[in-house]
VOZA-997302 format. One record per residue (C-alpha): residue number from 1; residue in one letter; z, x, y. Coordinates in pm, whole numbers. Each point is the difference from the previous one (the first is absolute). Last residue first. Example, Ala and Ser with C-alpha at 12.3 -4.5 7.8 and 13.67 -1.06 7.14 Angstrom:
BEGIN
   num   residu        z        x        y
     2        s      714     1367     -106
     1        a       66     -137     -344
//
This chain:
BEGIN
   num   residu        z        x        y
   533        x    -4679    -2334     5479
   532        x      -46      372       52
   531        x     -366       60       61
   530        x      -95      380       17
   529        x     -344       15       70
   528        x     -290       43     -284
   527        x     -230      278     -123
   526        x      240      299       29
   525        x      232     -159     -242
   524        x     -257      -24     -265
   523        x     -104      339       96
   522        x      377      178      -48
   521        x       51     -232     -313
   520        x     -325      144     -181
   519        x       61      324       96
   518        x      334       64     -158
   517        x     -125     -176     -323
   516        x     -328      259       27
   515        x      268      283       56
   514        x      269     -168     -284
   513        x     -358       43     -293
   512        x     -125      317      157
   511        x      364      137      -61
   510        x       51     -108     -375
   509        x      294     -190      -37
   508        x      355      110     -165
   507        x      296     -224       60
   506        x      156       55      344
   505        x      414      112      -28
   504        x      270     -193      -13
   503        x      352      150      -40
   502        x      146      -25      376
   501        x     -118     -356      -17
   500        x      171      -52     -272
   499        x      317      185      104
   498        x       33     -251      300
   497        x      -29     -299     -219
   496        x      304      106     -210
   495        x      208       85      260
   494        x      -58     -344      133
   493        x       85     -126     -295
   492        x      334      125      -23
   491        x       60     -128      317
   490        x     -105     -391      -85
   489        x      206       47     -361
   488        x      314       13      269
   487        x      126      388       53
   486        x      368       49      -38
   485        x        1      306      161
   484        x      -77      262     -286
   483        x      395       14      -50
   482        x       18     -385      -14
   481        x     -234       -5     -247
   480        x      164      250     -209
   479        x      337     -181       28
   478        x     -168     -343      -82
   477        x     -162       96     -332
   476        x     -403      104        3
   475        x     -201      -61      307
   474        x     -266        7     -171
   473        x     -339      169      134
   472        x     -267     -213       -1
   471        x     -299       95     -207
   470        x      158     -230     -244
   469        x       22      104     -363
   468        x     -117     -193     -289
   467        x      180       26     -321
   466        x      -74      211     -308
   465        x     -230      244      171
   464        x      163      289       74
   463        x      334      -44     -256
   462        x     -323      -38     -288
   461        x       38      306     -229
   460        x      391       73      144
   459        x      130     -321     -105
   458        x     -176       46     -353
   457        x      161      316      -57
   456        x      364     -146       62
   455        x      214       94      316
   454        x       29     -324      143
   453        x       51     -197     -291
   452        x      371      -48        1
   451        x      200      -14     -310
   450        x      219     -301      -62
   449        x     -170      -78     -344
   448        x     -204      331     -174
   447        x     -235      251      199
   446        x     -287      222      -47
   445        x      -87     -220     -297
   444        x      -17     -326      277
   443        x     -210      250      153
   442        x     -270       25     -266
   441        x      -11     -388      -19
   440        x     -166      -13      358
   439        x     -137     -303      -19
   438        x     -276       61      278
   437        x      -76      256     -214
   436        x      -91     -177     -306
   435        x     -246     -260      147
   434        x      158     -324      217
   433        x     -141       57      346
   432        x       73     -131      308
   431        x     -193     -216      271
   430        x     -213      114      265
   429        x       33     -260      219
   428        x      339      115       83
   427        x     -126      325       82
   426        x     -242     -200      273
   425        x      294     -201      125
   424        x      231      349       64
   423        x     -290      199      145
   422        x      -80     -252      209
   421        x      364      -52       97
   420        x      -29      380      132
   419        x     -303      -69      174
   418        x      165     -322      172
   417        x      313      229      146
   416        x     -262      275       88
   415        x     -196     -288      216
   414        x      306     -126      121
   413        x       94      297      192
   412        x     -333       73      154
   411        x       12     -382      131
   410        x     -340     -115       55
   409        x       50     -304      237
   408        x     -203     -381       60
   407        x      -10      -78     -363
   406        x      239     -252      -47
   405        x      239      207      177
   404        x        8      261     -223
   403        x     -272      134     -209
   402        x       70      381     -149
   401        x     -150      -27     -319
   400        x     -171     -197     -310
   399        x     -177     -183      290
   398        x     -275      -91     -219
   397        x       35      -22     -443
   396        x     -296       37     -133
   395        x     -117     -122     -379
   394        x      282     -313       15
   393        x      168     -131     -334
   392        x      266     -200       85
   391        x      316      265      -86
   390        x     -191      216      293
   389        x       41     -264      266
   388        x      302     -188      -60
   387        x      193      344      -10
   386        x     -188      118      312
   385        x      121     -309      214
   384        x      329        4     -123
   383        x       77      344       66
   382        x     -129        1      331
   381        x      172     -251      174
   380        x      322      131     -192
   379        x     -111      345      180
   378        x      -15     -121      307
   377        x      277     -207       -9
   376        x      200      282      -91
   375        x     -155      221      282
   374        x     -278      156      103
   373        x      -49     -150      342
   372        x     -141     -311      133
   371        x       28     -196     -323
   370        x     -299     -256      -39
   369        x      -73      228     -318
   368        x     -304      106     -209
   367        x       55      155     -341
   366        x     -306      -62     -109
   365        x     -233     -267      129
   364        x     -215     -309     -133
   363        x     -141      181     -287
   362        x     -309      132      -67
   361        x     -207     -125     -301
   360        x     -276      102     -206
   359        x     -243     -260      -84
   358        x      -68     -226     -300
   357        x       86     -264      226
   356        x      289     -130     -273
   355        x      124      330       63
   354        x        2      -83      397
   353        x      165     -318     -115
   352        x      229      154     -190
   351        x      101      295      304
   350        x       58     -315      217
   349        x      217     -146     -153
   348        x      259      286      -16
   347        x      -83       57      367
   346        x       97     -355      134
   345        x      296        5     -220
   344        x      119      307      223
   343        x     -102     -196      253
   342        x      218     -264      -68
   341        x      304      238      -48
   340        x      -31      112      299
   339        x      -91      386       19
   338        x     -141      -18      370
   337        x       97     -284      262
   336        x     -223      -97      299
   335        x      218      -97      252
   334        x      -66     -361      125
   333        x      386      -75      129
   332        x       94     -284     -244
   331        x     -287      -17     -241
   330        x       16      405      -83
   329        x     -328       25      -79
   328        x     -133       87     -352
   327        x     -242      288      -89
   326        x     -339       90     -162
   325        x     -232      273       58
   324        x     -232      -28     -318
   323        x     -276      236     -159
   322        x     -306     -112     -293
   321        x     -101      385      -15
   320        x     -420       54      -18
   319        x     -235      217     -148
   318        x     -361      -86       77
   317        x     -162     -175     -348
   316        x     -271     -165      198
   315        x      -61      147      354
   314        x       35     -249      318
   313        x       28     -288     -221
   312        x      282      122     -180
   311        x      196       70      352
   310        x      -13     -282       86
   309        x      133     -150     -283
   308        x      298      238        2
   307        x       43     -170      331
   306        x       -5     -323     -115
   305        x      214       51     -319
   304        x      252      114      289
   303        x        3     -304      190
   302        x       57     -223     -281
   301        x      237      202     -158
   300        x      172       22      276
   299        x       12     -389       61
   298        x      126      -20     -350
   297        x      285      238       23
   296        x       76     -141      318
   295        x       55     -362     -103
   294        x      211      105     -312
   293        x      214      175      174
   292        x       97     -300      222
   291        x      -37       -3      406
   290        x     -347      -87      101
   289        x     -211      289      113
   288        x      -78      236      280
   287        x      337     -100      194
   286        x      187     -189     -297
   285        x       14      301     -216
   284        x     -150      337      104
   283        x     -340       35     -124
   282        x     -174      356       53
   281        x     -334      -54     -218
   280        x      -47      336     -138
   279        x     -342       91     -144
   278        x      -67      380     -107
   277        x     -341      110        0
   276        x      -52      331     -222
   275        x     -326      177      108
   274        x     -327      -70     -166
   273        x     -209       58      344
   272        x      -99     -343       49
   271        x      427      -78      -83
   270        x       82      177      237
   269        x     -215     -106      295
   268        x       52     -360      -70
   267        x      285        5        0
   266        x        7      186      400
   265        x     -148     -322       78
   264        x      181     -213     -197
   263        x      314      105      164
   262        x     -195       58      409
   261        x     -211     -336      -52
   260        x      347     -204      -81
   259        x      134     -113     -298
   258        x      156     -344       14
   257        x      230     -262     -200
   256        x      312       41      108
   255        x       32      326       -9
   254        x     -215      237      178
   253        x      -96      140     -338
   252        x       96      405       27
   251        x     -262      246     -182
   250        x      120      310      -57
   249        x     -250      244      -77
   248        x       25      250     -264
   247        x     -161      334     -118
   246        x      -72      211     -255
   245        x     -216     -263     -202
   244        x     -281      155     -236
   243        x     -382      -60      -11
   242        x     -162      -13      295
   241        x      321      194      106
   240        x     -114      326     -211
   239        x     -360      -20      171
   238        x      161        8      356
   237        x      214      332      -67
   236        x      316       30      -34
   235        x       99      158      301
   234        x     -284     -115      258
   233        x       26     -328     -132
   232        x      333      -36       66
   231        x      -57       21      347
   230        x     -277     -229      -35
   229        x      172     -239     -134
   228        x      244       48      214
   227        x     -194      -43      290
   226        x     -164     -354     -168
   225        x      303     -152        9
   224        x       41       76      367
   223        x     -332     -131      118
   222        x      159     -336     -253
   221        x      285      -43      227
   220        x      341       66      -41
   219        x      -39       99     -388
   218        x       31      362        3
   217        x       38      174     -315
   216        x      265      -12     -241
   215        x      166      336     -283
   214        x      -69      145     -313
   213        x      215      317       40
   212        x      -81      348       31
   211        x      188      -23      331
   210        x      -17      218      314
   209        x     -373       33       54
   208        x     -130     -333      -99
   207        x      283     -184       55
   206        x       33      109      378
   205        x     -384      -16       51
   204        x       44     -414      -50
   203        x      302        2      205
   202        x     -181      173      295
   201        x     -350     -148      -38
   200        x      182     -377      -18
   199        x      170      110      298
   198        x     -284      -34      252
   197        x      -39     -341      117
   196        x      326      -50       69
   195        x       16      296      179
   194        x      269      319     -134
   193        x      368      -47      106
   192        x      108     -288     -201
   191        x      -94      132     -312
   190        x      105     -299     -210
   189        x      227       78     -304
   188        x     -133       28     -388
   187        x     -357     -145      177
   186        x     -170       81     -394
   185        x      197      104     -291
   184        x       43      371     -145
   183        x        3     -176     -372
   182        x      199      140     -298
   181        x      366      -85      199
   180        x      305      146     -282
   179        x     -176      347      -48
   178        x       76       78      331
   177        x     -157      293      176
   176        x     -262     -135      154
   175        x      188     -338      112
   174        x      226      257      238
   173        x     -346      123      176
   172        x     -157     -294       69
   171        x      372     -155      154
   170        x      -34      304      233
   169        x     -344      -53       81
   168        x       55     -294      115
   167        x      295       77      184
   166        x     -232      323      159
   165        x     -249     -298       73
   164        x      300     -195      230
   163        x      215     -313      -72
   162        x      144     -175      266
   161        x      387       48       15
   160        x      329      -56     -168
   159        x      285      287      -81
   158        x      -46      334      114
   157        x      232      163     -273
   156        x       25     -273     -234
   155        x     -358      -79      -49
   154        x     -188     -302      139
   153        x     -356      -87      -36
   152        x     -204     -258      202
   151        x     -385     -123      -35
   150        x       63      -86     -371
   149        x     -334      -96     -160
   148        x       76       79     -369
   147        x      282      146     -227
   146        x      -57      272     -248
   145        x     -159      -30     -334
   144        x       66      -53     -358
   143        x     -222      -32     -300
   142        x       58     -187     -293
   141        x     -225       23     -384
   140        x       22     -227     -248
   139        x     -318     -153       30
   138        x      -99       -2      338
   137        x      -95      252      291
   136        x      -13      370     -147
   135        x       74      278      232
   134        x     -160      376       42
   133        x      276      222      126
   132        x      -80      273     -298
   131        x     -365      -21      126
   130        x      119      189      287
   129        x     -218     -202      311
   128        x      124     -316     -130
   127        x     -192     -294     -255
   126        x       68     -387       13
   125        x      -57      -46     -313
   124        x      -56     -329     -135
   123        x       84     -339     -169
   122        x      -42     -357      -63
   121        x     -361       38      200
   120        x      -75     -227      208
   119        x     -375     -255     -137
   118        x      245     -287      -19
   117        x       78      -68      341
   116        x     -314     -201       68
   115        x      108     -228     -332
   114        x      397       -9      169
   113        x     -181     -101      398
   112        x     -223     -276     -214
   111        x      280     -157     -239
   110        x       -5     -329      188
   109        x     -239      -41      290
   108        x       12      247      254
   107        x       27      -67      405
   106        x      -79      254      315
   105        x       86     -101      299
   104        x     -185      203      290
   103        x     -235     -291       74
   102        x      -10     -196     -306
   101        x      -43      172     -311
   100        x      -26      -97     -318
    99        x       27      298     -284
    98        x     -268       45     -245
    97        x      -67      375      -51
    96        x     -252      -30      318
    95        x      188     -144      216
    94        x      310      239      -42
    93        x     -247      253       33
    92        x      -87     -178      355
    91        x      308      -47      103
    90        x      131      381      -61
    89        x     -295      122      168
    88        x       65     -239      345
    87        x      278      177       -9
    86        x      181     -148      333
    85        x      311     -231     -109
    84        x      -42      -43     -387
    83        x      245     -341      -63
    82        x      150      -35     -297
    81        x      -51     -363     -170
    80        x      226     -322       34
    79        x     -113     -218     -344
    78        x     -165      230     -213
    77        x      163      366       77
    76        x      331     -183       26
    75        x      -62     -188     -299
    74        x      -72      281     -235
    73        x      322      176      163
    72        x      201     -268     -136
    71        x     -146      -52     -313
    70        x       75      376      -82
    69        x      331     -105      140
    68        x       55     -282     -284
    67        x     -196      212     -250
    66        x      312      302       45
    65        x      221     -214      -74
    64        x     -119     -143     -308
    63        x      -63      320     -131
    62        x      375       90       24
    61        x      114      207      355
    60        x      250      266       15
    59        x     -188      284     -206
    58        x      192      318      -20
    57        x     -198      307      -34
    56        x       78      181     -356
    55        x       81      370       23
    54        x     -150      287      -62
    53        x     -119       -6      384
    52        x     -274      254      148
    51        x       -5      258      223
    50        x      273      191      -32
    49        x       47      408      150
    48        x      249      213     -160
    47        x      152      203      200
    46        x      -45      356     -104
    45        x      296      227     -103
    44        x       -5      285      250
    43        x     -238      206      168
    42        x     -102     -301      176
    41        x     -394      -19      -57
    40        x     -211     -149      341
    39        x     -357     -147      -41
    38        x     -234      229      223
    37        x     -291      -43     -265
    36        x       80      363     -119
    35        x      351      -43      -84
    34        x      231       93      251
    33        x      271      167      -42
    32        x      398      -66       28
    31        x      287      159       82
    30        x      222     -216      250
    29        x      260      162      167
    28        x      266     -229      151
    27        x        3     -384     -142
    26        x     -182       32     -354
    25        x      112      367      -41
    24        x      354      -89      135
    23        x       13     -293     -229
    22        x     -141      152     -295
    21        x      260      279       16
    20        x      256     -249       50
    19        x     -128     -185     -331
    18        x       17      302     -146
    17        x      351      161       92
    16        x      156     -402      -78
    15        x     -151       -1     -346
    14        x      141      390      -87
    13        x      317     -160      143
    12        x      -17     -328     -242
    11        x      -68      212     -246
    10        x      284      254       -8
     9        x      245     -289       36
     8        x     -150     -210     -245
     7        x       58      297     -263
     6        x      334       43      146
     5        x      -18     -341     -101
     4        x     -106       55     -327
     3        x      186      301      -65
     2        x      289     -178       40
     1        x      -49     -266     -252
//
């Protein structure tokens, strides 16, 4: 007996000496390389990196359910029609597959918009600049991305302000080297200090030079779409995209019931040059829709099948997402709310219908929050929101981190709070094993009843990976963290952030290839005034 725990006293320092060697390599003095497609190698255990789910999605809705708001959306598209304000192209495709139109309102008898959707493929890659990014879209497979569209971001040292291009590139740089985020995103956080009119060429050179990430284009008007085409054109080369997506757009319904000439504009763009076209109708209960679950699942199904549609007539077999941005209002002061339970319900029927579609499917957010700083609520926000969302099924999962306010601020904090629960959900997808080792007989032989396991040979085969560990310090028992300052999770993370950026480092791409980029955006910009609105 006393050589076992002096046995468990030995090991448990000879853990402690390691793991705080880790830490001060992983926090202080990095050693890494760089392989030769720029991706970056920690000299220490790797992380693993998950893209797919082993196990089963969790269906909410029976078959009878899901027929009710099939129906639904079949008499929406029938009986009210979405309305096509401007594309005089979209109408008259839609004319010609069958649809009646009437002005701008276009009209489909039963089963028409599902039939025209039916051409989408179930699944495909969405490929990266290091093939070793490359994504799948449906199936089994999940891939996480930042948040979207935020034109503030707040950080604990400076606090809340308009979001600038080095913030963008910031937030670029710390989704590189995650392996918990496999997409670089698209508008992460607005650059508020570059023209309206010219930030798309920013944001889009940003992921191409500081990411080897799949990542979004430009979508605020279709000139725009067709820039980062272009763009990524000029680094993967324009016969490659004729026949492989590397790109998406995100195309936003203007819920209820309309798409605009600059959305299926700039869809139409994509998908004619076989780039991904994402359709999210952005329905927040009893403002852009009627008040029960059920009525906005069906009415976004409706309005997405439309889109997807679209984009089906503009080039058959185009790769598309079926996408929501769903929320509830709070119906005493008009808040929007994010991580209520009925949107989480939202979400979970959602991802069936879109897999009823036959389509890949992006969620209706992440781990979004109404909270205005990363706090409990913020995280509790979050936490339901992403747990609804990847136990249903959903291919992409949006806003996977740093949203607060609804949307309207990137917290720095919060984003390395949500990569860490990333890491947490997607290891939790992963399941557990049952072969011989993950028994671990051998160390029951080791021992006898009373010992402790700590110092066996099978604890010190798999102490580095057995559990997941946080990329946020600990702050370990209350003495210790009071020593260190008593730093909240918040603090800790900022340290975190701050030593990612220090870390990252551009991914490999041949000169001619960033120098034709490079000039690209400087004549683009040189060709049109600076318009800020």
């Amino acid at each position: 007996m006393k050589s076992k725990v002096k046995n468990y006293i030995i090991t448990l320092k000879a853990l402690t000496a390691l793991e705080n060697t880790d830490l001060k390599n992983k926090e202080i003095s990095p050693k890494r390389t760089r392989g030769s497609r720029g991706r970056r190698t920690d000299a220490m255990e790797a992380v693993p990196v998950f893209k797919q789910r082993k196990i089963p999605k969790y269906d909410l809705l029976s078959d009878e359910n899901l027929d009710a708001i099939d129906a639904q959306a079949d008499w929406i598209l029938a009986e009210i029609g979405i309305e096509f304000r401007g594309d005089t192209v979209a109408l008259d495709l839609f004319r010609q597959a069958g649809a009646d139109i009437d002005g701008e309102r276009v009209r489909f008898k039963n089963g028409l918009a599902r039939e025209l959707c039916s051409s989408a493929p179930s699944q495909f890659k969405l490929y990266a600049r290091d093939p070793e990014n490359t994504v799948i879209l449906g199936g089994d497979n999940i891939v996480l991305m930042p948040g979207y569209g935020s034109p503030f971001v707040t950080d604990l040292e400076f606090g809340r302000r308009y979001a600038t291009l080095q913030d963008f590139h910031n937030f670029v740089k710390i989704t590189a080297l995650t392996p918990w985020l496999h997409h670089s995103g698209g508008t992460v956080c607005e650059p508020t200090d570059v023209p309206v009119n010219k930030r798309h060429l920013d944001m889009v050179l940003a992921h191409l030079t500081l990411s080897s990430k799949p990542f979004m284009g430009g979508v605020t008007s279709p000139e725009r779409a067709q820039d980062s085409i272009d763009m990524a054109r000029l680094v993967f080369g324009a016969k490659f995209m004729e026949t492989h997506a590397v790109m998406q757009g995100n195309i936003n319904v203007n819920s209820p019931l309309i798409y605009d000439d600059t959305m299926s504009g700039a869809l139409r763009v994509y998908a004619k040059a076989n780039q991904c076209v994402a359709v999210s109708p952005a329905i927040f209960a009893g403002a852009m829709g009627p008040l029960p679950p059920a009525a906005v699942a069906a009415q976004t199904l409706a309005e997405g099948m439309v889109g997807i549609a679209l984009a089906q007539l503009v080039r058959k077999g185009c790769p598309v997402v079926f996408g929501s941005f769903h929320s509830t209002m709070n119906l005493k002061s008009g808040a929007l709310t994010f991580g209520s339970p009925e949107a989480n319900l939202i979400t979970m029927a959602l991802s069936q219908l879109g897999h009823r579609l036959g389509v890949p499917v992006r969620s209706g957010g992440g781990q979004i929050s109404a909270s205005n700083t990363p706090d409990g609520q913020a995280m509790q926000d979050s936490v339901g929101a992403m747990w609804s969302t990847l136990l249903s099924g959903a291919h992409q999962v949006w806003h996977a981190a740093g949203w607060l306010e609804g949307g309207l601020t990137m917290s720095y904090e919060k984003f390395i709070m949500d990569l860490d629960h990333c890491g947490m959900m997607m290891t939790m997808l992963q399941g557990f094993g049952t072969d011989a080792e993950a028994f671990g007989q051998d160390a029951y032989y080791e021992t006898g009843p009373g010992e402790n396991f700590l110092s066996t040979a099978h604890t010190l085969r798999h102490y580095k990976t057995a559990n997941f560990q946080p990329d946020i310090l600990e702050a370990g028992p209350f003495e210790t963290w009071e020593e260190n300052g008593s730093q909240t999770y918040a603090q800790r993370a900022t340290a975190r952030w701050k030593q990612m950026l220090r870390d990252h480092t551009k991914p490999q791409m041949e000169p001619q290839t960033r120098a034709a980029l490079e000039k690209f955006v400087a004549e683009r910009k040189a060709s049109m005034p600076d318009e800020w609105y």
